[in-house]
N, C-alpha and C positions, 0 to 999 in steps of 0.2 A: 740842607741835606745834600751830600756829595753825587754826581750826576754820575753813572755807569759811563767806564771812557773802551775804546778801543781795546786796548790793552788788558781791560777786567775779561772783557769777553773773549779774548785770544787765550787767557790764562782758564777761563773756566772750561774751554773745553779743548783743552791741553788736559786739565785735570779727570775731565768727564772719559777722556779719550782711555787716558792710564789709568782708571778704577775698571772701566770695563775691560780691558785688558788683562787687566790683576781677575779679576770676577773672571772670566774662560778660562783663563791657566788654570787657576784654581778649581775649576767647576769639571776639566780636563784630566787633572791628577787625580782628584778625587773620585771621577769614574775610572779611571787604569785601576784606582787601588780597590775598589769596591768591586770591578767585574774580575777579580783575582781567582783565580783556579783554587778550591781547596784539597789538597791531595795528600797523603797519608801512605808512606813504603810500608811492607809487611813481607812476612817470611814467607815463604810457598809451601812452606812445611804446615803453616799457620790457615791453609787457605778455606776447609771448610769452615771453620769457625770467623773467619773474617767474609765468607758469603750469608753464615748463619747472621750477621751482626748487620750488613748490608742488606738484605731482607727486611729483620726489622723495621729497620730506621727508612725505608725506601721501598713502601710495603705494595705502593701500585707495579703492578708488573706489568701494564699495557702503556701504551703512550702515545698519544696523537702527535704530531708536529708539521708543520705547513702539508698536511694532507696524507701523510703517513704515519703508518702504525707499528710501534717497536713493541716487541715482547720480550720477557726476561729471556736473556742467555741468547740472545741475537748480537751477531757482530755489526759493531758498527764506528763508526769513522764517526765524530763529532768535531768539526770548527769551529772556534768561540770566535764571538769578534773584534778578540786582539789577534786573529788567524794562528791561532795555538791548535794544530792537528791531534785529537788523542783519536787513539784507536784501541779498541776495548770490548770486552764482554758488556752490555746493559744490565745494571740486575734491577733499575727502577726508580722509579719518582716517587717525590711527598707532596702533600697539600702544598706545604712550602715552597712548587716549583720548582724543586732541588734534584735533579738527574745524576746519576750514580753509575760509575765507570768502572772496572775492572778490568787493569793491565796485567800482563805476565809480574808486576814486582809494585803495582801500586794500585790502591783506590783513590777514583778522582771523583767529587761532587762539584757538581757547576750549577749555577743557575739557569733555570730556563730563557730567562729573557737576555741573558750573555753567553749566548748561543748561536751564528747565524747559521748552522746548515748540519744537519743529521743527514749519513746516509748507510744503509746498510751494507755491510763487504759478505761478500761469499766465503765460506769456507769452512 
């Protein structure tokens, strides 16, 4: 039986070094694409029926978040943490942890947990 030389072990973690490597890239890309903003433009002409359809689907209108409470049709500044700034009407969460945004020209649904900071804007 051939004895494990110097070399075997300089090579295995060379190789150990570059799978884990490959493993974070990968582990890396695939939370960018998964904490991805999901957003949808709409006409303003179009906007009670696309708040009626936001309701629906986003039917809690309270919201806790590290210690604060949002309610429907409170402005608020939301940072994801790819630091994507949206600023928007609340109209509300699902079971899903899925938080729902309305701009002057778009609906954005984010998840809760690709979220790092809620804060409410005046006005």
């Amino acid at each position: 039986m051939p004895s494990i030389t110097n070399s075997d072990i300089i090579y295995a973690a060379l190789l150990a070094f570059l799978f884990t490597w490959l493993i974070k890239t990968a582990s890396r890309v695939f939370k960018a694409v998964i904490s991805r903003t999901t957003e949808f433009s709409y006409n303003p002409k179009n906007i009670e029926a696309i708040l009626e359809r936001c309701i629906f689907m986003f039917p809690n209108e309270n919201m806790q978040f590290n210690g604060a409470t949002f309610t429907r049709g409170m402005l608020v500044q939301v940072v994801t943490i790819n630091k994507r700034i949206i600023e928007g009407k609340f109209i509300g969460s699902n079971k899903d942890n899925v938080v729902c945004v309305v701009t002057d020209s778009t609906v954005i649904a984010q998840e809760l947990n690709n979220i790092e900071e809620i804060k409410r804007m005046e006005g």
